[in-house]
C-alpha positions in Angstrom: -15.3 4.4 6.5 -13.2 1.8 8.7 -15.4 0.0 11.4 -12.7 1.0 13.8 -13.9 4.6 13.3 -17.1 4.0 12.5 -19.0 7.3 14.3 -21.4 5.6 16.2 -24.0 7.4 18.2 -24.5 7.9 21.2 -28.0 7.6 23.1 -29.2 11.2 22.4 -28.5 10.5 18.5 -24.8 12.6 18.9 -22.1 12.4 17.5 -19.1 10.2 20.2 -16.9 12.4 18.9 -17.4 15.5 21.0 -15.6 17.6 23.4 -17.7 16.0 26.3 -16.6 13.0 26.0 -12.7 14.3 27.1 -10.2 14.6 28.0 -8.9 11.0 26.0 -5.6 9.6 26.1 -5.2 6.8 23.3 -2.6 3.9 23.8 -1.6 2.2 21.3 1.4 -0.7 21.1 3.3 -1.0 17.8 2.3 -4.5 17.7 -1.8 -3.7 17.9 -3.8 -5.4 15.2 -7.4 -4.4 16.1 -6.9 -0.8 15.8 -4.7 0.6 12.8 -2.5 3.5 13.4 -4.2 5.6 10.9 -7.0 4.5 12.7 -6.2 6.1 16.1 -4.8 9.3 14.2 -8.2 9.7 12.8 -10.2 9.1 16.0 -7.6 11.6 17.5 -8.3 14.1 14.6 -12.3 13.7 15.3 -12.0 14.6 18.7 -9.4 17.5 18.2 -11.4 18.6 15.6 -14.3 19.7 18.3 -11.9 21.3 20.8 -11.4 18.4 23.1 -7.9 17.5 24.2 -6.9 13.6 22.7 -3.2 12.7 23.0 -2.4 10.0 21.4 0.4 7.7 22.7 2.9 4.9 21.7 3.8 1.9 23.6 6.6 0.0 21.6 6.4 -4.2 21.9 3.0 -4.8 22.7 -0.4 -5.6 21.4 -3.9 -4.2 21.7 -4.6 -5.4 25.0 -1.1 -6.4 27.3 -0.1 -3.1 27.4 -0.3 -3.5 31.1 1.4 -4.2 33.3 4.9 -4.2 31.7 4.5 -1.6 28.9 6.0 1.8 28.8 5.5 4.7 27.2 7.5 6.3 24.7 6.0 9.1 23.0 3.1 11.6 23.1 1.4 13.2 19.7 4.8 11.2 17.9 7.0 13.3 20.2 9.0 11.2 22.1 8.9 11.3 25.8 12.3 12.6 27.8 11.7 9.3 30.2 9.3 6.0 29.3 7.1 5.7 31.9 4.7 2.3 32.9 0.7 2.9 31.0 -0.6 2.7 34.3 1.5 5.3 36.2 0.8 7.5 33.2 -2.2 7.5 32.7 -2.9 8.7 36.3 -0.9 11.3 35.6 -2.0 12.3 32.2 -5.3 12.5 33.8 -4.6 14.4 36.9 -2.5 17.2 34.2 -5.6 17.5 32.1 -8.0 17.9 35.0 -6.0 20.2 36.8 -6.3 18.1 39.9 -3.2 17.8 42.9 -1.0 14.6 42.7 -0.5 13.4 46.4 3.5 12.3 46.5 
């Protein structure tokens, strides 16, 4: 098993991959060497696999960590999105969407 999906556990000896630990929104630029993309896919497929909600999305030209402030992005579950939008700005609203909560305009 890849250490970047090594199933580590958490305090009370469970598995991190459960429903509990979502709603997860994964970001990942194209130029990311730390974390594969067949390693993300399979992190996302853990967690779908126990009924939790993991999207998994793709921020073209950067790394593993400048995705902020300047990258965008372009697709959700390799769908692409209708209009990029900043990591920041989506998150927030990825998270709001998932949690059912009001977004103040």
């Amino acid at each position: 098993m890849a250490t970047d999906t090594k199933d580590t556990l958490a305090k009370d000896g469970a598995s991190r991959y459960r429903s509990s630990n979502t709603p997860l929104a994964l970001y990942r630029g194209a130029k990311d060497r730390t974390m594969t993309p067949w390693a993300q896919q399979e992190v996302q497929r853990r967690f779908n696999a126990t009924g939790a909600v993991c999207d998994l999305f793709a921020v073209p030209g950067h790394g593993h960590s400048d995705l902020m402030p300047s990258g965008l992005v372009s697709t959700r579950n390799s769908v692409p999105l209708a209009h990029p939008v900043p990591v920041l700005n989506h998150s927030f609203t990825w998270l709001a969407e998932q949690l059912h909560l009001p977004m103040l305009e």
